[in-house]
DONU-503159 format. One line per field, with one value per residue (C-alpha): x, y, z; residue number from 1. Coordinates in Angstrom, 3 decimals, m for minus. Example, Ala and Ser with C-alpha at 12.3 -4.5 7.8 and 13.67 -1.06 7.14 Angstrom:
BEGIN
xx = [12.300_13.670]
yy = [m4.500_m1.060]
zz = [7.800_7.140]
i = [1_2]
//
This chain:
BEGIN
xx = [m13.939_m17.658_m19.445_m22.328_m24.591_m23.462_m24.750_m27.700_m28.243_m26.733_m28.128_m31.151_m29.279_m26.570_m29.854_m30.809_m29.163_m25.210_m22.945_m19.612_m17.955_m18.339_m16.645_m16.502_m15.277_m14.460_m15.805_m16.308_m16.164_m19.813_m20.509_m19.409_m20.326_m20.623_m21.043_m22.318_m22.259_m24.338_m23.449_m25.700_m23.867_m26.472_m25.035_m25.934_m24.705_m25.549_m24.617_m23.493_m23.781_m27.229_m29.747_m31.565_m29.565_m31.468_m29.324_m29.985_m28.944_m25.669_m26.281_m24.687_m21.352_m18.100_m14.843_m13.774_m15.702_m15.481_m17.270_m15.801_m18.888_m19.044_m22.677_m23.001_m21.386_m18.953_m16.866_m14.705_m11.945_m11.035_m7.736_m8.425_m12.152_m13.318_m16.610_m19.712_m21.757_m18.688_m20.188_m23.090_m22.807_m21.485_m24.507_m26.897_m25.440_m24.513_m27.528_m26.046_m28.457_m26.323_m22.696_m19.846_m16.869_m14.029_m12.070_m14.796_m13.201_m15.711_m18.387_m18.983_m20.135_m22.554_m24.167_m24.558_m26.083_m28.363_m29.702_m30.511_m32.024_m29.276_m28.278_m24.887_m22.081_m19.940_m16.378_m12.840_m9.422_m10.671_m12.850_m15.573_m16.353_m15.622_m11.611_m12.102_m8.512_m8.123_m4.523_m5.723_m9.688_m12.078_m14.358_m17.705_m20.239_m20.377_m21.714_m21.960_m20.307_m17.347_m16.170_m12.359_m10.399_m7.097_m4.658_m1.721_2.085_3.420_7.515_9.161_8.963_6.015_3.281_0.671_m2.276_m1.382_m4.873_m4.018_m2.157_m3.494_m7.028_m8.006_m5.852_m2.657_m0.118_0.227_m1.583_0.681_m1.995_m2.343_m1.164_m0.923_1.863_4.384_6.720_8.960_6.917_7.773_5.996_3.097_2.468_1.955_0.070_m2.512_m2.224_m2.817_m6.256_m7.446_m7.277_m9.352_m11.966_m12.721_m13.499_m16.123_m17.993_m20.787_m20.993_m21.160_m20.237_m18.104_m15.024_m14.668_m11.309_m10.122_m6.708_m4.392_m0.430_1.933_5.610_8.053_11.556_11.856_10.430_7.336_4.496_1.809_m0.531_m2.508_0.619_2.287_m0.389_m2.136_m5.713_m7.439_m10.781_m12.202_m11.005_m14.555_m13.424_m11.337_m12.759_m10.382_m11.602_m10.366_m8.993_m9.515_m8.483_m5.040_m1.747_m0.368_m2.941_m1.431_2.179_4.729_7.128_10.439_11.677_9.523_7.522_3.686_1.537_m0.733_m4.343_m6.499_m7.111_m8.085_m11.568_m10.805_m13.594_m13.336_m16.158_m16.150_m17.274_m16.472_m17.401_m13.930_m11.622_m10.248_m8.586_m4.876_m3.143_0.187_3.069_6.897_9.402_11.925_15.363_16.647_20.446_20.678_24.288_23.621_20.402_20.694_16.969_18.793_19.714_23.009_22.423_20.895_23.123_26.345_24.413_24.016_27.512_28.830_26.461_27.761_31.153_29.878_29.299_32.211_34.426_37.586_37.139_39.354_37.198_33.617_35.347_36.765_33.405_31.374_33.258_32.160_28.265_26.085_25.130_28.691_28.898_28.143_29.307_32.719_33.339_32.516_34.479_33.098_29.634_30.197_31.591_28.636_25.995_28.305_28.578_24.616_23.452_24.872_21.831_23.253_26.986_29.910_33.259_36.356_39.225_39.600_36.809_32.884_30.681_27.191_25.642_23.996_20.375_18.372]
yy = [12.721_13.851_15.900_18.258_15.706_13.001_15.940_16.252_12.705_11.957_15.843_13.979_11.288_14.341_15.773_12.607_12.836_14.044_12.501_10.987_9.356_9.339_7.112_6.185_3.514_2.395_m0.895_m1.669_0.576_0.539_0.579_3.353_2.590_4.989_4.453_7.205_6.665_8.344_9.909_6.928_4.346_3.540_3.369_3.178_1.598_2.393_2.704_6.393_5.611_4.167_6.968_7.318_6.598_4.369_3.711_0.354_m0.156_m2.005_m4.572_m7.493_m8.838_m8.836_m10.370_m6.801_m4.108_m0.610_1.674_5.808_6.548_5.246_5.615_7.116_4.528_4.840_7.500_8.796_10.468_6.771_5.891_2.266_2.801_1.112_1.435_0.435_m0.063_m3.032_m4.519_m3.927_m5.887_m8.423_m8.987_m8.945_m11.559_m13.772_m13.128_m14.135_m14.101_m12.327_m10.006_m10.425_m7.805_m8.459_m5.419_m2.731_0.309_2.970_0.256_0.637_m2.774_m2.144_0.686_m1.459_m4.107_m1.978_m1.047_m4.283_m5.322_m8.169_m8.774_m7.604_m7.906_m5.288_m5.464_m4.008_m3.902_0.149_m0.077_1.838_m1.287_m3.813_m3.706_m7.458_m8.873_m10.987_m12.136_m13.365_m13.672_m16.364_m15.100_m13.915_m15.038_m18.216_m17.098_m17.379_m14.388_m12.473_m9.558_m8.823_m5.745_m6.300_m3.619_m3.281_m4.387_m0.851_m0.555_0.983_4.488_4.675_6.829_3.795_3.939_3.230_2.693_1.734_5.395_7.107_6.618_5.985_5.130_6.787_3.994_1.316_m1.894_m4.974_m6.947_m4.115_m5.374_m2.306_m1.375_m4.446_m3.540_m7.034_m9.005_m12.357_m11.505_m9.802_m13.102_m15.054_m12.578_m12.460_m16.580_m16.960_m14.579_m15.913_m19.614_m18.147_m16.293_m19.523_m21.762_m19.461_m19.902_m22.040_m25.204_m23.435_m19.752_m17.419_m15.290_m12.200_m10.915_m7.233_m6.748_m5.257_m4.809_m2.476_m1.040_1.052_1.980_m1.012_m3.598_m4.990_m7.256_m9.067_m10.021_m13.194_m14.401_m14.454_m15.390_m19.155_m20.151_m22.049_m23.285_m23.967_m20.393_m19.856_m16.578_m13.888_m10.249_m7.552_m4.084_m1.055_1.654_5.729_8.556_6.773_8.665_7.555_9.584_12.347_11.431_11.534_8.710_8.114_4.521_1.703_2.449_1.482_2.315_0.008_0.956_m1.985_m4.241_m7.893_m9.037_m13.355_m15.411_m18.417_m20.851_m23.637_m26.493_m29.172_m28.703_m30.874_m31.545_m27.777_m27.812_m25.730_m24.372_m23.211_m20.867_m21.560_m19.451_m21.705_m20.049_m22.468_m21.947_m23.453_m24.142_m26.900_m28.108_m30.763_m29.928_m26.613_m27.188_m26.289_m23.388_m21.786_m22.800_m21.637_m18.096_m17.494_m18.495_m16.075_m13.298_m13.325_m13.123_m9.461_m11.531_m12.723_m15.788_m18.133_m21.114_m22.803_m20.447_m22.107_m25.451_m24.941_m23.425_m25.976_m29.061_m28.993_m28.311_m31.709_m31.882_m32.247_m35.429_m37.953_m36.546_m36.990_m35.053_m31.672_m29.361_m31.417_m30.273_m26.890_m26.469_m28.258_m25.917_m22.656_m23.514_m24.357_m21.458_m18.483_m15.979_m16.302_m16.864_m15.566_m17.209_m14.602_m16.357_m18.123_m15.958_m16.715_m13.540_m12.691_m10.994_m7.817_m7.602_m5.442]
zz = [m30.009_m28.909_m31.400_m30.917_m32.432_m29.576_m26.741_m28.323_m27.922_m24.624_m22.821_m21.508_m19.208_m18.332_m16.820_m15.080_m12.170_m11.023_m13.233_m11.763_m14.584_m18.471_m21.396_m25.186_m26.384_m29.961_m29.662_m33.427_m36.997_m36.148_m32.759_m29.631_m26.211_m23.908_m20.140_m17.945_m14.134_m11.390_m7.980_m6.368_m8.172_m11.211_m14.552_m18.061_m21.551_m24.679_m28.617_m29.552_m33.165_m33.135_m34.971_m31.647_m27.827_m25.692_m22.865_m20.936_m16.899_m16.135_m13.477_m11.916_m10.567_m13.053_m13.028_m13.076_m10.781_m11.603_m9.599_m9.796_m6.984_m3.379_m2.521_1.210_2.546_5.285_5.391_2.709_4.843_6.610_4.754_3.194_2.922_m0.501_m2.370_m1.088_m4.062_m5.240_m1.342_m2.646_m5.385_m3.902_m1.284_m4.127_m5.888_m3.142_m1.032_2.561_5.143_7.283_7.166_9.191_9.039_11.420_10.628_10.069_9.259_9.085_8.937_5.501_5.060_8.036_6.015_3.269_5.211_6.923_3.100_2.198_5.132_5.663_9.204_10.286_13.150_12.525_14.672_14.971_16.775_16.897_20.795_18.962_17.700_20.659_20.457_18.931_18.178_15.288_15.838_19.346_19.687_18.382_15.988_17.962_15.602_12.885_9.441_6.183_4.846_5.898_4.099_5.211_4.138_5.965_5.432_3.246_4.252_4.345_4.042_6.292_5.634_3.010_3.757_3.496_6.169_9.542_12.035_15.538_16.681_13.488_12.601_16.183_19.529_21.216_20.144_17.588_18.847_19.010_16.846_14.412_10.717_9.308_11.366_9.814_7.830_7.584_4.258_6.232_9.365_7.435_5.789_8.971_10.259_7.412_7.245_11.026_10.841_7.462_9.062_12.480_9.702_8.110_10.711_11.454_8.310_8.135_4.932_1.983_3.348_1.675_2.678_0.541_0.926_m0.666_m1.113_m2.904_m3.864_m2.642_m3.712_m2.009_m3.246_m5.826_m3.425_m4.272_m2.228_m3.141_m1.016_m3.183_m4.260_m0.641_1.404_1.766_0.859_3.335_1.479_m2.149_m4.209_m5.509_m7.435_m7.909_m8.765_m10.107_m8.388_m10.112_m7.698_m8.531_m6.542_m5.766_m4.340_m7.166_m9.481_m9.346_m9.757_m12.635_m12.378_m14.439_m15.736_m15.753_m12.759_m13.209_m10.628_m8.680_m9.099_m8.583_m5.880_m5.675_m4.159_m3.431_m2.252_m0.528_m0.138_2.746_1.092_4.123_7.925_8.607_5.602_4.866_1.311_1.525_m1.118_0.904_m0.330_m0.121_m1.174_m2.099_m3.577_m6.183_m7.455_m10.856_m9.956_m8.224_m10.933_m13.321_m15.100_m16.409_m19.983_m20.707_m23.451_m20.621_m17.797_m20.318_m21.176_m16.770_m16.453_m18.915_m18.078_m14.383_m16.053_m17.710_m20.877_m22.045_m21.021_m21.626_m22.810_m20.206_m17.721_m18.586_m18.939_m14.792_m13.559_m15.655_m14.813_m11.237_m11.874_m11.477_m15.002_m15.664_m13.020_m15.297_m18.703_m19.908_m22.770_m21.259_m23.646_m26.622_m25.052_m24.257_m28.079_m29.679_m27.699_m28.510_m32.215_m32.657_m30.985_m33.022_m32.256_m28.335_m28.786_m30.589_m30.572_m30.981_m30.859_m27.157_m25.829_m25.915_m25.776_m25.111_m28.303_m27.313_m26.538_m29.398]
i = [1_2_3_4_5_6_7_8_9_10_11_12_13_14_15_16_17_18_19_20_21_22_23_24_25_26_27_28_29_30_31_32_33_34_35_36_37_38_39_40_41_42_43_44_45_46_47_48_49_50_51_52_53_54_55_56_57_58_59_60_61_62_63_64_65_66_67_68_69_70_71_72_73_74_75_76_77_78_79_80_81_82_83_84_85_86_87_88_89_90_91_92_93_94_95_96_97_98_99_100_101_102_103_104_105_106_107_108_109_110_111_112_113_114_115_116_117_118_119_120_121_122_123_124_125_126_127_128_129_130_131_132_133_134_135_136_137_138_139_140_141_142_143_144_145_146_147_148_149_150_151_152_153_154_155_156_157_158_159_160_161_162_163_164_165_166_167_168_169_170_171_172_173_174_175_176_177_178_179_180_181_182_183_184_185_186_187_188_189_190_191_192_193_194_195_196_197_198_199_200_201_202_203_204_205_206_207_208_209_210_211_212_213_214_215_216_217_218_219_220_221_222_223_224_225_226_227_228_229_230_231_232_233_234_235_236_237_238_239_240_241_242_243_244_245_246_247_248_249_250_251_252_253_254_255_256_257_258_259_260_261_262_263_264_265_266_267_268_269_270_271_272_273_274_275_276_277_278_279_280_281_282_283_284_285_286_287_288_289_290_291_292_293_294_295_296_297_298_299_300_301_302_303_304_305_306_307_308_309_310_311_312_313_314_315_316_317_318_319_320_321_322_323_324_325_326_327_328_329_330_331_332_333_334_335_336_337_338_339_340_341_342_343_344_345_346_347_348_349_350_351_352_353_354_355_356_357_358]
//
């Protein structure tokens, strides 16, 4: 709650400048931050419980970025546009002597550039800004920083933004990753252009990549988990989103809505040894694993059963798993590990059942 005597106390930096964003915080029995934010991106911190407010400016790079204004950077109506002030950030504390940004946008990271008097190449699939194709082109220019904000895997049929034949263009563009739909072949697609980003980094250049999640009808993709690193993973930022779709809708269930985005930044610490960390999805059917122990490997078995099972049914199924290969008193096993585990099992007569969850 905010009382008349916190206004008093805060009205001065309400008059500062246009507010964005405002929040308390019950940090301690003695202690409420609040945080006020300004239209140009400046914010302040201070202690609401102190006798007298002096509020202090918040600067520097964060694990996690929060920024509710944009700055007048880029343009707001381009779908996929992020904040420039979290760019902004970013350049300050890395201080590149130059920007490159293979998929543009708007060219917000241009505009931020452009303010702090950092050098920039600024290019696109989009021919407004030279129709350069990552999939297929080299990289114009070596660097030492690359900012890359690919776009999302959007499912077939969700209303994520689609550029080539949206944003700008007649048709979708062949090399245009916004427009695959298949997780798989969105993968290789972001692999294939990460590896063509890095090689043109300089020693000791960065690659700061934004990303995010996305969901559609139960299915869910995640970008940094799916996709390879080439390079040394020098950090990983957590950017939270506002003004999301999903704002603004109710869901029922257990849906929770994705409203932050990942900011991964890869440093090239070798002109000609590239560390890799590669993915594999590898399906593993504990029917045919002996590292399974067999409490667990007796509770699957029954639960595909609907939770209950014959004896003489476990004992068929069982006797031809690997585990059971080299051990010759399978029943004696199976009735030792149903016996000791009573909080998972209950014996009724010839049947074994699954106690209820809860």
């Amino acid at each position: 709650m905010i009382s008349t005597n916190d206004l008093t106390k805060l009205q001065p930096y309400l008059n500062a400048g246009k507010v964005v964003n405002m929040e308390i915080k019950e940090q301690r029995k003695n202690r409420r931050e609040v945080m006020i934010e300004y239209k140009d991106g400046s914010k302040l911190v201070g202690d609401l419980n102190k006798k007298y407010l002096n509020m202090i400016e918040v600067k520097g790079l964060t694990t996690i970025s929060k920024s509710f204004a944009r700055g007048n950077y880029g343009k707001s109506i381009y779908r996929g546009n992020f904040s420039g002030l979290f760019l902004k950030n970013l350049l300050e504390h890395y201080q590149p002597k130059e920007v490159l940004d293979p998929m543009c946008g708007s060219d917000t990271s241009g505009d931020v550039a452009k303010d702090l008097g950092i050098t920039n190449y600024s290019y696109d699939l989009n021919p407004k800004y030279g129709g350069f194709d990552a999939l297929k082109d080299e990289v114009p220019k070596s660097t030492d920083f690359i900012i890359w904000h690919p776009p999302y895997m959007a499912f077939e049929g969700s209303n994520m933004p689609r550029y080539s034949g949206v944003e700008w263009g007649n048709k979708p563009h062949p090399s245009d990753g916004s427009h695959i739909s298949d997780p798989n072949m969105f993968t290789k697609w972001l692999n294939k252009i990460q590896a063509s980003f890095y090689t043109a980094l300089r020693k000791g250049g960065r690659m700061a990549i934004l990303m995010g999640d996305s969901r559609y009808r139960g299915q869910f993709y995640s970008m940094f988990k799916a996709m390879n690193i080439y390079g040394t993973l020098d950090q990983v930022i957590i950017k939270e989103q506002f003004n999301c779709v999903s704002d603004t809708i109710k869901y029922a269930g257990k849906f929770v809505p994705i409203q932050h985005e990942y900011c991964v930044i890869i440093r090239k610490t070798d002109n000609f040894v590239i560390p890799c960390h590669i993915v594999k999805n590898i399906p593993i059917d504990i029917r045919k694993s002996t590292k399974i122990t067999w409490k667990a490997l007796i509770t699957d078995t029954i639960d595909s059963l609907g939770g209950k099972a014959t004896r003489e049914k476990l004992y068929e199924l069982l006797s031809n798993h690997p585990k059971a290969k080299d051990n010759n008193h399978l029943k004696a096993k199976i009735r030792q590990v149903v016996n000791t585990s009573k909080q998972d099992f209950v014996s009724e007569g010839n049947m074994v059942v699954l106690k209820s969850l809860g």
